[in-house]
C-alpha positions in Angstrom: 8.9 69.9 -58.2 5.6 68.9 -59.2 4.9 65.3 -59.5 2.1 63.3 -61.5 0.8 59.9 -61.1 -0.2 57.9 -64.0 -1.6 54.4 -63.9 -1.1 52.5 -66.5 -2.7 49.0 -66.9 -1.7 45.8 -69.3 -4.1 43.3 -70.5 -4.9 41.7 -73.3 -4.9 37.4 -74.0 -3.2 35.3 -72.3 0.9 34.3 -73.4 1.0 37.2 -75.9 4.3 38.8 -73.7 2.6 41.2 -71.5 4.4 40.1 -68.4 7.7 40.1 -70.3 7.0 43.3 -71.7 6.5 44.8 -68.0 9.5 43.2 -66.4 11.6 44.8 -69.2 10.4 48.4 -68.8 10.4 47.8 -65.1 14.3 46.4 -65.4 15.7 49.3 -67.9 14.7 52.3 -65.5 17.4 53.2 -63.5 15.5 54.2 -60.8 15.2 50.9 -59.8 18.2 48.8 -57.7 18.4 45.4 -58.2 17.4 44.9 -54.6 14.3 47.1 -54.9 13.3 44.8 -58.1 11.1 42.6 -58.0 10.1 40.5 -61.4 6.0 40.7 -62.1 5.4 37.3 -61.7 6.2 37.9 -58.1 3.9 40.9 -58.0 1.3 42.8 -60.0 2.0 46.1 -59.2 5.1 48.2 -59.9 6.4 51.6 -60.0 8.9 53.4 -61.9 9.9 56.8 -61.9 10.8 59.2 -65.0 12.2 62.9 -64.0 11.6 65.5 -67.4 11.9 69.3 -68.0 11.4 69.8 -63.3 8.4 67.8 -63.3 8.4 63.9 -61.4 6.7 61.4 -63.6 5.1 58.5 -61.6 3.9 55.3 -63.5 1.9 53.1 -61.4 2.1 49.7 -63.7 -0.2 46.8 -62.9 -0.1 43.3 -64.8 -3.6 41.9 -65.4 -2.5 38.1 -65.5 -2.6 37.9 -61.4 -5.1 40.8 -60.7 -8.9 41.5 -61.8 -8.9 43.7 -64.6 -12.2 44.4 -64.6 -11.8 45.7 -61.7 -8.9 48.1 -61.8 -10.3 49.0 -65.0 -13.5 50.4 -62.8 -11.2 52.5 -61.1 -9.6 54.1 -63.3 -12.7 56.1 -63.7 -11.7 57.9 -61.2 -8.0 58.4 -61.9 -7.1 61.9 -63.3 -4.5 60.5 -65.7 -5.1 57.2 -67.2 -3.1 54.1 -69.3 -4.5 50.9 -70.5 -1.9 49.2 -73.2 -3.4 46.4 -75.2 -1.1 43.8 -76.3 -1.2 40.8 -78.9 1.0 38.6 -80.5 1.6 39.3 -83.9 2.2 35.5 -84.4 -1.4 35.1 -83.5 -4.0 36.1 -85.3 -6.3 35.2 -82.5 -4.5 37.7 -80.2 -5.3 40.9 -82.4 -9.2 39.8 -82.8 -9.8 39.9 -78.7 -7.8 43.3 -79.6 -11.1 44.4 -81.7 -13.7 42.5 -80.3 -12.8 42.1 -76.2 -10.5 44.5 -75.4 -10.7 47.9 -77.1 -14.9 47.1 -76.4 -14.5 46.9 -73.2 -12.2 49.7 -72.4 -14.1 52.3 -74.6 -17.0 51.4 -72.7 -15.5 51.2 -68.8 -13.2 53.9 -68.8 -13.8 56.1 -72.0 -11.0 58.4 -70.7 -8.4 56.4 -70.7 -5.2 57.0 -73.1 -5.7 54.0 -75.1 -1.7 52.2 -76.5 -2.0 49.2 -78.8 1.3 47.3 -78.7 2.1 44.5 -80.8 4.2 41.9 -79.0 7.0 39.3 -80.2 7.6 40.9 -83.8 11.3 39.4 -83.7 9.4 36.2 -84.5 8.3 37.5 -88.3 11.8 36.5 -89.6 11.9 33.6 -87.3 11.6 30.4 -90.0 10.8 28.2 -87.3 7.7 30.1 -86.2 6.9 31.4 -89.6 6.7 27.5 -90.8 4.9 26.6 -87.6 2.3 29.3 -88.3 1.9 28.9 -91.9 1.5 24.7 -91.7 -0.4 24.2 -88.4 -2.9 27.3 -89.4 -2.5 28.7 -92.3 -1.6 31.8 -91.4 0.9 34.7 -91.5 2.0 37.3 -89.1 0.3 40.2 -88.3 2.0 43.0 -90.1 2.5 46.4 -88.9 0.6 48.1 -92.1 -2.2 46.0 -89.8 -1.9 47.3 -86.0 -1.0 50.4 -87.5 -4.1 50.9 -89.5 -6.4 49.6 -86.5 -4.7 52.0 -84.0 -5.5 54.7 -86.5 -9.3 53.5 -87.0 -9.4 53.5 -83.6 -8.1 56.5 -82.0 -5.1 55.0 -79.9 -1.1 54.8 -80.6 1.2 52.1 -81.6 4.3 51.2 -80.7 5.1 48.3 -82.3 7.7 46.0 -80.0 11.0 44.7 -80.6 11.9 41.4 -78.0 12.7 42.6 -74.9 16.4 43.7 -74.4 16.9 46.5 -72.7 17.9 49.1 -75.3 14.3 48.7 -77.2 12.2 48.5 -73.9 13.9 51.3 -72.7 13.1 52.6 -75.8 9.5 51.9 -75.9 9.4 53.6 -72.2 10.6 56.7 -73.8 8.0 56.4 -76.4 5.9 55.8 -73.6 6.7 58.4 -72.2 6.6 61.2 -74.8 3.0 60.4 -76.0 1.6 60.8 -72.5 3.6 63.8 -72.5 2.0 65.0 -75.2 -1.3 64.1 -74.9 -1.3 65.1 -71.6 -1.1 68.5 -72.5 -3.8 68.3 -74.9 -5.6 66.0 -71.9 -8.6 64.4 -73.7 -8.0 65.1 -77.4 -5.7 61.7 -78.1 -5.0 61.5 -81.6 -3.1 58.6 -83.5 0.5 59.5 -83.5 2.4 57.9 -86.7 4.5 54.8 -86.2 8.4 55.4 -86.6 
């Protein structure tokens, strides 16, 4: 069985869920026991596991809150098959600017290769009224919408699954999202193209 090793790195500013997010992908594999588990903000590496069509998926995940991103992002350079998701908080505005001005600069520029995943964090709390008033009277602002992260994932060349919270039925499901785009685009290697938003 042939087996390939993808690393696949989270950053993005700091509180907008990427820690949650990786703790629920890493919790709704089942190739994980509960003794082998180990929440991230114990750790910042992880691995999970994902069989498909004879062929053993490996994905090396690494939370950038407690590791040097720069850093890993260096590396990846080297690394045959490539990840870096970028996450913001819809509920901040701020969030999806380092998106276009920090993060997206900065990966294009130290590891151009990389499979580039945009994922917009917390987008339970759009029909939250306590966060919605909270947003709209202490800044004057609204939630990023999807129309939004879609059309900058699009502008920019990367994919966007937008994110439910974190039960285990939609971070399973954003694994298998997850999964399927690298599937794809590993095939095409290089070529990544937006894929549409379902």
């Amino acid at each position: 069985m042939q087996t390939v090793k993808i690393k696949i790195v989270v950053i993005g500013s700091q509180l907008v869920g990427k820690t949650s997010l990786l703790n629920a992908i890493v919790r709704s594999n089942n190739s994980i026991s509960d003794d082998e588990y180990k929440p991230f903000d114990n750790v910042s590496t992880m691995t999970v596991k994902v069989i498909k069509d004879d062929k053993t998926y490996i994905f090396e995940l690494w939370d950038s809150k407690s590791i040097d991103y720069y850093k890993i992002i260096q590396e990846m350079k080297n690394e045959e098959i490539s990840v870096v998701l970028i996450c913001y908080s819809v509920m901040e505005l701020k969030s999806f600017q380092d998106v276009k001005k920090k993060w997206l600069p900065m990966i294009r520029k130290s590891a151009p290769n990389s499979h580039v995943i945009i994922v917009g964090t917390k987008i339970d709390l759009r029909d939250d009224r306590v966060s919605l008033l909270r947003l709209d009277r202490l800044q004057n602002l609204k939630p990023i919408t999807i129309e939004e992260g879609y059309l900058f994932t699009r502008e920019n060349n990367a994919y966007f699954p937008n994110v439910l919270h974190f039960h285990k039925l939609e971070s399973m499901t954003f694994l298998i999202k997850l999964f399927q785009y690298l599937v794809i685009h590993l095939k095409w290697k290089r070529n990544v193209h937006a894929l549409f938003y379902k």
